[in-house]
N, C-alpha and C positions, 0 to 999 in steps of 0.2 A: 418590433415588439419588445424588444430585448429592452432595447434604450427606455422606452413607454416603461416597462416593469422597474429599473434601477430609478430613474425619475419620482415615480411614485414610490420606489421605496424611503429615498433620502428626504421627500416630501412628508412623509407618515413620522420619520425619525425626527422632521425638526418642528411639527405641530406637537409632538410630546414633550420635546426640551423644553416648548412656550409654553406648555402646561403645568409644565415643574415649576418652573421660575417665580419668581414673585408680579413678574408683569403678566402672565398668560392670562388671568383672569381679564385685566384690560383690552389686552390684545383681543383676546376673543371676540370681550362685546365691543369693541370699534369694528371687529371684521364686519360681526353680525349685521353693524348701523351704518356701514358705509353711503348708501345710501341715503340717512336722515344728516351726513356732515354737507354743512352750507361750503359752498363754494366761496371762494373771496372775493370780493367787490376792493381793488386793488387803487386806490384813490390815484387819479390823475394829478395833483396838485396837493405837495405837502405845506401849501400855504397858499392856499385857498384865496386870503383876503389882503394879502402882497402887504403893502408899506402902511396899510389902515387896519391890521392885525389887532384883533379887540381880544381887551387882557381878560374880557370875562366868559369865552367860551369855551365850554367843555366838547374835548374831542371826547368820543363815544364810536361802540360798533352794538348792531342789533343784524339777527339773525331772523332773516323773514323769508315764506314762504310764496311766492311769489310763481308767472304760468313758466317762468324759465328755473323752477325750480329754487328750494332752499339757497338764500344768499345771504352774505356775511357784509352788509355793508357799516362803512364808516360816517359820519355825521358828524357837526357841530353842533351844538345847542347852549343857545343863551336864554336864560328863565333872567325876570325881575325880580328884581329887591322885593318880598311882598311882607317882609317885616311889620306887622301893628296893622297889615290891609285887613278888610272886613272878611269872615273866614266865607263870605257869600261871591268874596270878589272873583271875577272872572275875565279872562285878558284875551286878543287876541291873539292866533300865532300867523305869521306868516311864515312864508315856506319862499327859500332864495334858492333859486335854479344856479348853479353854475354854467358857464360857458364854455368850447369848444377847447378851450385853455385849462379850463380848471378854475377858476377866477370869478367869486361870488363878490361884485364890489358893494353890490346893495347893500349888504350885512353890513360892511362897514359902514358905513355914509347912516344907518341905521339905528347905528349904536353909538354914535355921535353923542356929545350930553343932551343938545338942547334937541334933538331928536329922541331920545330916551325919557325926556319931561313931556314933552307935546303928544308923543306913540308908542304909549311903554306897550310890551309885547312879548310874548314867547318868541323867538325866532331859529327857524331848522333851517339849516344848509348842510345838506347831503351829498354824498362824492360818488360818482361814478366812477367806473374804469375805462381806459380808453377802448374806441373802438362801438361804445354802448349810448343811446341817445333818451333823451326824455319822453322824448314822441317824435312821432313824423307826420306829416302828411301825407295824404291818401291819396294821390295823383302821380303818384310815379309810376312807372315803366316796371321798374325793378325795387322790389319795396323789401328793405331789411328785414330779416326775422322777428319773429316777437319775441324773443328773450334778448337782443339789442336794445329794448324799450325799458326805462328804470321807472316810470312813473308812478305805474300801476303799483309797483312795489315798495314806492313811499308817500302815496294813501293808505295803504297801509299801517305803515310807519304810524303815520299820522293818527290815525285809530289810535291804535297805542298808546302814544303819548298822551291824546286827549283825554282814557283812563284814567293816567297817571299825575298830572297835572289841569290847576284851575284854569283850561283855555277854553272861551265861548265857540260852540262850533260852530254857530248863525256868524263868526268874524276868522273866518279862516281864510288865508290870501296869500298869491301867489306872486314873486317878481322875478325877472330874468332876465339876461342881455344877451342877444346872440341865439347858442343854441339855445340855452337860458329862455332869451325870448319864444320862441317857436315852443319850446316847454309850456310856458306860460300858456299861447293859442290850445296848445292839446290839453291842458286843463280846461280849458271853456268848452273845449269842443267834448271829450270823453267823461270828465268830474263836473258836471253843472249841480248834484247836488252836493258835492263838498265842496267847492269853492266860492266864496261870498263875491272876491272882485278879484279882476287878476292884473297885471300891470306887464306888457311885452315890448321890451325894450331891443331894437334891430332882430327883431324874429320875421316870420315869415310862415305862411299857412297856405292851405287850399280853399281858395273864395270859392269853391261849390258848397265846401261846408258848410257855409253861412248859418241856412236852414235851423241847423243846430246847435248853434253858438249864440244865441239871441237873450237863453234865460239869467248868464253872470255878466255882471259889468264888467269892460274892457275898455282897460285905455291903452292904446299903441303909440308908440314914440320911437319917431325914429330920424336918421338924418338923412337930406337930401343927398349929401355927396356921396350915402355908402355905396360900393362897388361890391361890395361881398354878399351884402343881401339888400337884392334890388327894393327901396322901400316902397314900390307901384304896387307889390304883393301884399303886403299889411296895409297899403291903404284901400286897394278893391277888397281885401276879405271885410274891413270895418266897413265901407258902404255898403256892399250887400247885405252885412248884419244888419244894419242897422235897416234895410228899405225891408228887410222879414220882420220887421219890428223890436228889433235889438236896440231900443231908445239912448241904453245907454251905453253904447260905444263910440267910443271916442278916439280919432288921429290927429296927433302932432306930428307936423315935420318941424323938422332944426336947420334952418336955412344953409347955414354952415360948417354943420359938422358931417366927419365919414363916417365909420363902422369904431366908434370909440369909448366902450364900455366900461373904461374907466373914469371917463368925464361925468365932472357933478353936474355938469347941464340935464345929465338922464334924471337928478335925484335931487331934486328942487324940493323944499317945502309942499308946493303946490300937488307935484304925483302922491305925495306922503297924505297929504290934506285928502286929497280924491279918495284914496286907496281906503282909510280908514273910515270913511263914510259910507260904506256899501256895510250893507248891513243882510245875511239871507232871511227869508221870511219861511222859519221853519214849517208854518201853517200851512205854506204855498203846497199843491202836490207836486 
């Protein structure tokens, strides 16, 4: 009792010092908001896009709201030149999953010149912190928490930006490699009406899903020889999409290659050509 009394008195003594001072007033109202300070989303990868490092993207943090609570996450974003465009013009954005690594190589390969003339575009690449996934699939044993999940929290985002800047939201698209890819799958399967097309590069889903993955186009690409993620799983999830009437999913295998995300074979003209032609049909319910 005694200890409990000296306790709270030198407690009472040093909430009046912070009162004196010139910082008490601050102190206070953080004690009071502790609660509304975001958490930090701790980026796994302080170079994201390795040796293809594009000089035109702005590192950013946005404080969002999300079911695991207020989070403080970090992002890259690259806007176009829209110099002299018509004040009616509207671009798309796509959204670049990182992978297991940290390691968004799409962004690059993306921002290429002769790809920035053919698919000029907003482009968001968001970080996660380790430990945290984009999505999962629904067929596990033992299924992570949902504040492990970062997706939900940059649609989001996405919102946001689409305020803020001329992006058509009927051309909003997703790409990823890895975990990245499997990203990509939980956009089709949880986001059908924000995302227009999505592009799942060595990902990996649950083919019971199918059912509900049918209304955004999907193209799956992956290599035979991966051993990290068996690619039988992305090619049963795309046929069963597709026998629900998901017409327009579509699988590639790459005869020769493993689990290797940094290869331009993922990021040909042709995925770019596909991805930009999916258009959502805002009218659709």
């Amino acid at each position: 009792m005694v200890i409990a009394l000296i306790g709270g008195f030198f407690l009472l003594i040093f909430l009046l010092l912070i009162a004196r001072s010139p910082y008490g007033a601050q102190i206070h109202a953080v004690g009071s908001t502790l609660s509304g300070i975001p958490a930090q989303e701790k980026p796994r990868n302080d170079n994201p896009f390795g040796r293809r490092t594009p000089p035109d993207f702005e590192k950013k943090t946005a404080a969002i709201k999300g079911i695991s609570g207020l989070r403080n996450y970090t992002y890259y974003w690259f806007a176009p030149d829209l110099d002299g465009a018509p004040d009616d013009l509207s671009l798309p954005l796509v959204l670049v999953l990182h992978g297991g690594t940290g390691m968004s190589y799409a962004a690059g390969f993306l921002t290429e010149e002769k790809n920035r003339l053919a698919f000029p575009a907003f482009i968001l690449t968001p970080m996660l912190s380790r430990g945290r996934l984009w999505a999962y699939p629904q067929d596990r044993n033992r299924q992570p928490p949902p504040n492990r999940f970062g997706l939900a929290d940059i649609v989001r985002l996405i919102d946001m930006l689409a305020d803020q800047h001329p992006i058509d939201r009927s051309r909003i698209y997703v790409i990823g490699c890895s975990d990245g890819g499997t990203g990509a799958f939980g956009a089709v399967r949880f986001f059908p009406d924000i995302f227009a097309g999505a592009v799942a590069l060595s990902g990996h889903w649950h083919p019971p899903d199918a059912p509900n993955m049918t209304s955004v186009p999907l193209l799956a690409v992956h290599g035979v020889l991966d051993t990290v993620i068996a690619p039988e799983n992305a090619e049963d999830t795309v046929t069963l999409i597709r026998s629900y009437g998901g017409r327009n999913a579509h699988y590639i295998e790459i005869p020769y290659m493993s689990h290797n995300c940094p290869s331009s074979e993922l990021y040909q003209p042709l995925v770019w050509e596909w991805l930009f032609q999916q258009r959502k049909n805002r009218a659709a319910p």
